[in-house]
C-alpha positions in Angstrom: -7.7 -121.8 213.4 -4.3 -123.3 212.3 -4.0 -123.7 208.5 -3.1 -127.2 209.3 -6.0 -127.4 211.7 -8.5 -126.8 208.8 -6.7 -129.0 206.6 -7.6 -131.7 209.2 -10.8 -130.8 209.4 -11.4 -130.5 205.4 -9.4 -134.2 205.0 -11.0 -135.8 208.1 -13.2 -138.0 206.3 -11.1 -139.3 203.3 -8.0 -139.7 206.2 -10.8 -141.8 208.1 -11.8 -144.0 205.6 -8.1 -144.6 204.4 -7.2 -145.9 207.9 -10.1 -148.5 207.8 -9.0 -149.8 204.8 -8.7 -153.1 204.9 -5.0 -153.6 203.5 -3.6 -151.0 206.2 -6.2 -151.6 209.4 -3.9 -154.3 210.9 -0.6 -152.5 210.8 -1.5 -151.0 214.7 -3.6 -154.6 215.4 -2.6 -157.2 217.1 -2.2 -160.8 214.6 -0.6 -159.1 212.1 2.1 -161.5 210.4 4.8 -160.8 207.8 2.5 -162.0 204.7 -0.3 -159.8 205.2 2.4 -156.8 206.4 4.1 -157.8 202.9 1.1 -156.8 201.1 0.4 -153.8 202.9 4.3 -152.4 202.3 3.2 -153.7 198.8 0.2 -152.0 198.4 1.2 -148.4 199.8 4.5 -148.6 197.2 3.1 -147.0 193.8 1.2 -143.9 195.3 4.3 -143.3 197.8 6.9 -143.6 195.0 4.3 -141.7 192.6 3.5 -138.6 194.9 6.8 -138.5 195.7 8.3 -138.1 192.1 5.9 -135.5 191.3 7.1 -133.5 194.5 10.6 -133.7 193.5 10.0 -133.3 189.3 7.4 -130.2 189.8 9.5 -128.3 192.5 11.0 -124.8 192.3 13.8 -124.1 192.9 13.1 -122.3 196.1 11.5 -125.2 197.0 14.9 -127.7 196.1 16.4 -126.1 199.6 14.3 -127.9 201.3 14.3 -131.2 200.3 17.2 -132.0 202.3 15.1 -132.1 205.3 11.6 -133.1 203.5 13.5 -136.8 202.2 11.9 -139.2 200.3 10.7 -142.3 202.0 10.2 -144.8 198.9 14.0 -145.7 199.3 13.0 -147.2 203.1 10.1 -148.7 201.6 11.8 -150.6 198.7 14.5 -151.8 200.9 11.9 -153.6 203.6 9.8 -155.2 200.7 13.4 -156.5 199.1 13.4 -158.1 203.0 10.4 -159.4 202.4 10.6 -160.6 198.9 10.6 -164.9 199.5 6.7 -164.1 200.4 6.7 -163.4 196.8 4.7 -160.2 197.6 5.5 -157.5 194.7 3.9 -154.2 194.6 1.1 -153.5 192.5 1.2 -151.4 189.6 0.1 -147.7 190.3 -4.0 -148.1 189.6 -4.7 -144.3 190.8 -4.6 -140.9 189.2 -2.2 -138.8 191.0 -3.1 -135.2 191.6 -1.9 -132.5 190.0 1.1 -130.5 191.3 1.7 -127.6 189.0 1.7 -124.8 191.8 2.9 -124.4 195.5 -0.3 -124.8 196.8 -1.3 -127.8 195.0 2.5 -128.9 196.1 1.9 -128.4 199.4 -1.3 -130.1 199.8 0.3 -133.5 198.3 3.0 -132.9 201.0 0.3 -132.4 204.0 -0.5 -136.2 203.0 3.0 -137.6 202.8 4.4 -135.7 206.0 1.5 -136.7 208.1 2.5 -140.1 206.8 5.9 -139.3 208.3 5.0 -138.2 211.3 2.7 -141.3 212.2 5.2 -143.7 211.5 7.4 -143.5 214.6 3.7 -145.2 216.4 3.6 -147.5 213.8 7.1 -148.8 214.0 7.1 -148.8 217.7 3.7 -151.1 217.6 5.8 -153.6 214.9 8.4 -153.7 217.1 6.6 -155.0 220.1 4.4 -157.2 218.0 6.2 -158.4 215.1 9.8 -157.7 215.9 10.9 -159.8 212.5 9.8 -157.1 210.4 11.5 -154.9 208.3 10.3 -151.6 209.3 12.8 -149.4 207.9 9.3 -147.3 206.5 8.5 -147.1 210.1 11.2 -145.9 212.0 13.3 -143.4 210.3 10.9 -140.2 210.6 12.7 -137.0 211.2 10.5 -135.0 214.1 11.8 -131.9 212.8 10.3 -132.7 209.6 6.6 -132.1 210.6 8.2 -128.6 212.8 9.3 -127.2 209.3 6.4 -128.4 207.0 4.1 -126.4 209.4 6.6 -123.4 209.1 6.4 -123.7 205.6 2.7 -123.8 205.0 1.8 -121.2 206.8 4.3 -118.9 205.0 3.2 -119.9 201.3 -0.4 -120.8 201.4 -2.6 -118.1 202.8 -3.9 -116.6 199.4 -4.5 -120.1 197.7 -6.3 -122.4 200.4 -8.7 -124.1 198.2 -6.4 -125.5 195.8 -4.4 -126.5 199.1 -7.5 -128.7 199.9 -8.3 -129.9 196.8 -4.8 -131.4 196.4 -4.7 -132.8 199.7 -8.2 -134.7 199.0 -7.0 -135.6 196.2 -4.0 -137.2 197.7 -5.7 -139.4 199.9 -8.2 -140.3 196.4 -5.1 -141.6 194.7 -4.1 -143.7 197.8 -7.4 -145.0 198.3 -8.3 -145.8 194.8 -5.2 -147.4 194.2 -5.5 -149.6 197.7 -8.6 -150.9 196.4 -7.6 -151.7 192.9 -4.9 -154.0 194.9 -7.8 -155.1 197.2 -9.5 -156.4 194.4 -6.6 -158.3 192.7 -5.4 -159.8 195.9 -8.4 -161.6 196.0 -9.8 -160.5 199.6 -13.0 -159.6 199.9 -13.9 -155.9 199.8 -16.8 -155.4 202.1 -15.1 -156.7 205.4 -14.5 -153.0 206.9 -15.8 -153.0 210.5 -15.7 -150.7 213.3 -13.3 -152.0 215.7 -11.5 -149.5 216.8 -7.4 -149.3 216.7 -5.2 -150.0 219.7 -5.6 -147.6 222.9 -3.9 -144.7 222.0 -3.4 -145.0 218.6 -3.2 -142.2 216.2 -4.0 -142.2 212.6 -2.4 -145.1 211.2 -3.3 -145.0 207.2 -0.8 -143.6 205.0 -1.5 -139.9 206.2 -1.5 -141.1 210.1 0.0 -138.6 211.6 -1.6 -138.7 215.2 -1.8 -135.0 215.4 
C-alpha cells in the first residue's frame, strides 16, 4: 500500500466529517448563493492562511526549491472574498490550534491536507461555474495538476522512517480546520446540529478543504 493510500485510510474519518460540515456541504450542492458561498470562502480563510505560513516559516532549505511549484493559495482566496466583500462577510479570526511543523514529516503531513485541497478544487470550481457562474472562484480554479504528481514524488522519498508523525500531523490538520469551522458555525448564528446524510452530487469527490477526489 501507497504511503498516500494509508494516509487516506488513517484521515478517512476526520476528511469525512470535514466534508459534512455544514459551512462547506453546499459548495458541490445545488442552491448555493453568493452569501452563504461568502461565508464559506470566509470561514476556510484563517486555517488556509495559518497552515500555510507555518509551511513556508518552518521549511528547510531543501525544501524552499520546491515551493515554486507547491504555491500558496491564500492569495486566490483573499482576492475572491475582496469580490465578495458588499455581503459584508469578513473572515473569522483563526479559533483553532494549528499543528506543529517542526520536522519534515510533521511538514509533510500538513501539506497531504492542503494539496488534497488543491487537487479537489478544479471539481469544485467546475460545479460553481455551472451553478453559480457570478462567483469569484479564483480558490477554485487555479490548481496546478502537476502539483499533486510531485507531492506524491516527494512523500514517498522523505517519509518512510517517520510515518506516525506523518499521521499525526495530518489529523491534526483536518482538527484545526474543523475546530475552527465550528467556532465560526457558532458565531454565525446557524444552528450546529443540522448535519444530515444527503449525499453530494453524482460523482463528486471529496469536497471539504482536503477534497481531493482521489
Amino acid at each position: 500500500m501507497s504511503t498516500v493510500s494509508m494516509l487516506r485510510a488513517a484521515t478517512q474519518a476526520a476528511h469525512h466529517q470535514l466534508d459534512h460540515h455544514p459551512l462547506l456541504r453546499g459548495l458541490v450542492r445545488p442552491g448555493l448563493d453568493l452569501p452563504h458561498y461568502a461565508q464559506a470562502l470566509a470561514a476556510l480563510h484563517a486555517p488556509q492562511a495559518a497552515l500555510e505560513a507555518l509551511l513556508a516559516s518552518t521549511a528547510r532549505p531543501e525544501e524552499i526549491a520546491q515551493e515554486t511549484l507547491f504555491a500558496a493559495r491564500t492569495p486566490d482566496l483573499e482576492a475572491d472574498l475582496a469580490d465578495l466583500a458588499h455581503l459584508g462577510q469578513a473572515p473569522w479570526p483563526l479559533a483553532a490550534t494549528p499543528p506543529p511543523a517542526s520536522h519534515p514529516a510533521a511538514r509533510l503531513g500538513i501539506r497531504y491536507v492542503l494539496e488534497g485541497a488543491c487537487l479537489g478544487a478544479a471539481f469544485i470550481g467546475r460545479g460553481l461555474a455551472a451553478r453559480l457562474s457570478e462567483a469569484p472562484r479564483r480558490y477554485f480554479c487555479t490548481p496546478n495538476p502537476a502539483r499533486w504528481v510531485h507531492f506524491q514524488q516527494l512523500l514517498a522519498s522523505t517519509c518512510a522512517d517517520d510515518f506516525p508523525s506523518l499521521i499525526a500531523s495530518a489529523q491534526a490538520s483536518f482538527a484545526c480546520y474543523h475546530q475552527h469551522l465550528n467556532a465560526c458555525l457558532t458565531l454565525s448564528g446557524c444552528p450546529d446540529g443540522d448535519l444530515d446524510d444527503r449525499q453530494p452530487e453524482p460523482g463528486s469527490p471529496h469536497y471539504g478543504p482536503a477534497g481531493d477526489g482521489r
